[in-house]
C-alpha positions in Angstrom: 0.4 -12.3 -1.6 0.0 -15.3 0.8 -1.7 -15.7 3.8 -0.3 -14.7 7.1 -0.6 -17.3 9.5 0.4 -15.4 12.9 0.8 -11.5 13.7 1.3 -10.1 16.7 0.7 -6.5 18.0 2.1 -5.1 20.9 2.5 -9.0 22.2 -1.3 -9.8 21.7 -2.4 -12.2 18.9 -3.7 -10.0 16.2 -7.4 -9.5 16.0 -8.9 -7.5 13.6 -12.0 -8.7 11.2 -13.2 -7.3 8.3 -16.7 -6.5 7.3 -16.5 -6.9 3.7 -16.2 -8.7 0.4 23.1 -11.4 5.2 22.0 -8.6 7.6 20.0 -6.6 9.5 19.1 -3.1 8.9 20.9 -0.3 10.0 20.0 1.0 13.2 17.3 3.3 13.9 19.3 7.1 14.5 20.0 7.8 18.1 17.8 10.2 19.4 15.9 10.7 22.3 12.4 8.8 22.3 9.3 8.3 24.3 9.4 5.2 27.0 8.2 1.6 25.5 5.3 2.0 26.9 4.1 4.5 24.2 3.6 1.4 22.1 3.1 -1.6 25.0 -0.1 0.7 25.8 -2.3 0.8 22.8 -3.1 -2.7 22.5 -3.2 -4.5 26.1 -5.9 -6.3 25.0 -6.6 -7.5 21.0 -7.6 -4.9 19.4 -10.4 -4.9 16.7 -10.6 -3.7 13.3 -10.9 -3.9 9.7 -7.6 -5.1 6.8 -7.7 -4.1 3.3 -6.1 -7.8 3.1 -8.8 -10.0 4.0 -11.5 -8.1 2.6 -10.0 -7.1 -0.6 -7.1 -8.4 -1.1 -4.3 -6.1 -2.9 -7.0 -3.7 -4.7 -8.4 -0.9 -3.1 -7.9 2.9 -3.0 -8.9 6.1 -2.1 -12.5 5.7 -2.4 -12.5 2.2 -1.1 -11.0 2.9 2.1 -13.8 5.8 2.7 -16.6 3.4 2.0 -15.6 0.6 4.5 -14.5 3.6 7.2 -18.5 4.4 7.0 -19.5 0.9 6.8 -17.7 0.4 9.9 -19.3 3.7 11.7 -23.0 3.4 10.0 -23.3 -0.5 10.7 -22.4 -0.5 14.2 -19.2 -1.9 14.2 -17.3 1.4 16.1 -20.1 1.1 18.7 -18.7 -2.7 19.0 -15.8 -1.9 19.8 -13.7 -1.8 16.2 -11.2 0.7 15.7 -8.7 0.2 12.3 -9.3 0.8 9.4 -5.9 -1.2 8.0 -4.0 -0.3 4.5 -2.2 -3.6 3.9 -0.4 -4.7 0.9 -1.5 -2.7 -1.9 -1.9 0.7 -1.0 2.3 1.5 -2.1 4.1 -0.2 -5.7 7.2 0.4 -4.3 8.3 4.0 -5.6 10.2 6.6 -3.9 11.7 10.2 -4.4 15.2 11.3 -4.9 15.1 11.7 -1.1 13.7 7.9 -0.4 10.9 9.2 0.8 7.6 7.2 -0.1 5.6 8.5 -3.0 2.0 7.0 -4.2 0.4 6.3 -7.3 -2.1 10.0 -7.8 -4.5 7.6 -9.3 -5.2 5.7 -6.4 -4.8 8.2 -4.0 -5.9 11.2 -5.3 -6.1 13.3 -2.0 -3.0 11.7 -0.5 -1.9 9.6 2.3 -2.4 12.3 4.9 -5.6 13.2 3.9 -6.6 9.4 3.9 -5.7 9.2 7.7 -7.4 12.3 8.5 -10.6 10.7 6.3 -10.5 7.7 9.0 -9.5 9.9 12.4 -13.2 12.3 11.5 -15.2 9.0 12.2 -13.9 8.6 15.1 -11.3 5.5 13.4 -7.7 4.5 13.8 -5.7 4.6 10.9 -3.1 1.8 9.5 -1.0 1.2 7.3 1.4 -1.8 6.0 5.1 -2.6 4.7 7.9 -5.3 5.2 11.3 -5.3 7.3 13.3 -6.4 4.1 13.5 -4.5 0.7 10.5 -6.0 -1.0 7.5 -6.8 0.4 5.0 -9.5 0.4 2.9 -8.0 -2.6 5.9 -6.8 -4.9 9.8 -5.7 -5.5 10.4 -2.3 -3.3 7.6 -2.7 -1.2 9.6 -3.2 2.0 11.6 -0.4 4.2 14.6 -2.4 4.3 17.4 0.7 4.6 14.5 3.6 5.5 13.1 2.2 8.6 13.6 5.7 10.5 12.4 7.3 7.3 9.3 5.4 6.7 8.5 5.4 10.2 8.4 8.8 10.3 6.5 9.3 7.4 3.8 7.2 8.9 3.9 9.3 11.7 3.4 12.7 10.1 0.8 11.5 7.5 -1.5 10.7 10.7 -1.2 6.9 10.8 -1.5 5.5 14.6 -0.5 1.5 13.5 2.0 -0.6 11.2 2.2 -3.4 10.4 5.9 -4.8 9.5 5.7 -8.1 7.3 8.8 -10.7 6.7 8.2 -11.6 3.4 11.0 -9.4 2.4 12.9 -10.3 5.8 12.9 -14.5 5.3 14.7 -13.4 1.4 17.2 -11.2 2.8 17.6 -13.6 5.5 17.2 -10.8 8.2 17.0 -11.8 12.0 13.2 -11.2 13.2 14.2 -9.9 16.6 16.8 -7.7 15.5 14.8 -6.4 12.3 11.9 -5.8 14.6 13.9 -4.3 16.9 15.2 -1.7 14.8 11.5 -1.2 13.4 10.5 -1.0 17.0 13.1 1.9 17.7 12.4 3.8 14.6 8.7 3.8 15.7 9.5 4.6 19.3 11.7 7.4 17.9 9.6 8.7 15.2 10.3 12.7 14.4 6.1 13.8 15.0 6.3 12.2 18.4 3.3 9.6 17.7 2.1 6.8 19.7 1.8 3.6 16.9 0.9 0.3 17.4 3.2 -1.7 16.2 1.9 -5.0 14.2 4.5 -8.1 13.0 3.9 -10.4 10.8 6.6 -13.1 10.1 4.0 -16.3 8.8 7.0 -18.4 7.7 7.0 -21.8 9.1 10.6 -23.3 9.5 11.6 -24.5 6.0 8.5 -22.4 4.2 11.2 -21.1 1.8 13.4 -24.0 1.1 15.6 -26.5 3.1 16.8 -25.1 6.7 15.2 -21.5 5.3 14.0 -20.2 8.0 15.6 -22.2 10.6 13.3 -22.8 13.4 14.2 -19.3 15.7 13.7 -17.4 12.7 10.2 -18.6 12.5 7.3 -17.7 14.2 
């Protein structure tokens, strides 16, 4: 996985630390959906928190994620102010049902994703959670929501998450528009069937010409 250079959240510059060691997608489904400000509102200033990406990298699971949620409670870092605990790249290879729906490896997540959030929310912690606007994502092949983004979004939703973070490795291949990806990220979010406020992270690091001559062009970059 490579580094991210720039994400945003809710137009702030992201700033979560960690404690430890070709065309756009279809459109969101119309349905009614809560004003913008049920994302614009959780983040008006940088928010703090901990990413499974800088601390660990791509390996973590179940039990990982419940021992940095209590080094973040028992070493004084939710008094501080920090409220994420982030799932990035790693927590999902890619698979999904005959439904599309998201399933996870029972090995690394033995109590599932649900119970994971709920984990976090008992200490008094926001959960979140990771994928990419294109197909694959920035840590594999099928990592991405490319074609689900209503589907994934409310799957977030109902397993408890409150944040997501949408990357472009995925995004720059298929040669999606940012804006209009996000967009439709944005809606699906805003529109999501359990009714849940989510931050809403994006990540598109690519400089212009990061993935060969002209790719991305420059308003396609960050």
């Amino acid at each position: 996985m490579r580094t991210p250079f720039v994400c945003l959240a809710a137009g702030a510059l992201l700033a979560g630390l960690m404690s430890g060691p070709a065309d756009a997608a279809p459109a969101a489904a119309q349905k009614p959906r809560p004003a913008p400000s049920a994302i614009n509102d959780l983040a008006a200033t940088p928010y703090l928190g901990w990413n499974t990406y800088y601390g660990l990298g791509s390996a973590f699971d179940e039990s990982t994620i419940k021992s940095v949620t209590e080094s973040l409670v028992s070493r004084g870092l939710k008094a501080a102010g920090y409220q994420y605990v982030w799932l990035d790249g790693g927590w999902w290879s890619g698979t999904r049902d005959a439904q599309g729906h998201v399933t996870v490896d029972p090995k690394q997540w033995p109590s599932g994703m649900k119970a994971v959030a709920d984990y976090i929310h008992s200490r008094g912690l926001k959960a979140g959670i990771y994928t990419d606007a294109g197909k694959d994502g920035c840590g594999g092949t099928d990592q991405g929501s490319y074609g689900h983004y209503q589907q994934d979004a409310d799957q977030f939703a109902a397993w408890g998450f409150d944040a997501v973070k949408v990357d472009f490795c995925g995004g720059t291949t298929m040669h999606l528009v940012p804006a209009t990806a996000y967009g439709q990220f944005r809606d699906a979010l805003l529109a999501n069937s359990s009714h849940r406020p989510m931050l809403f992270n994006i990540c598109n690091p690519f400089t212009p010409g990061a993935a060969g001559p002209g790719d991305p062009p420059l308003e396609h970059s960050v």
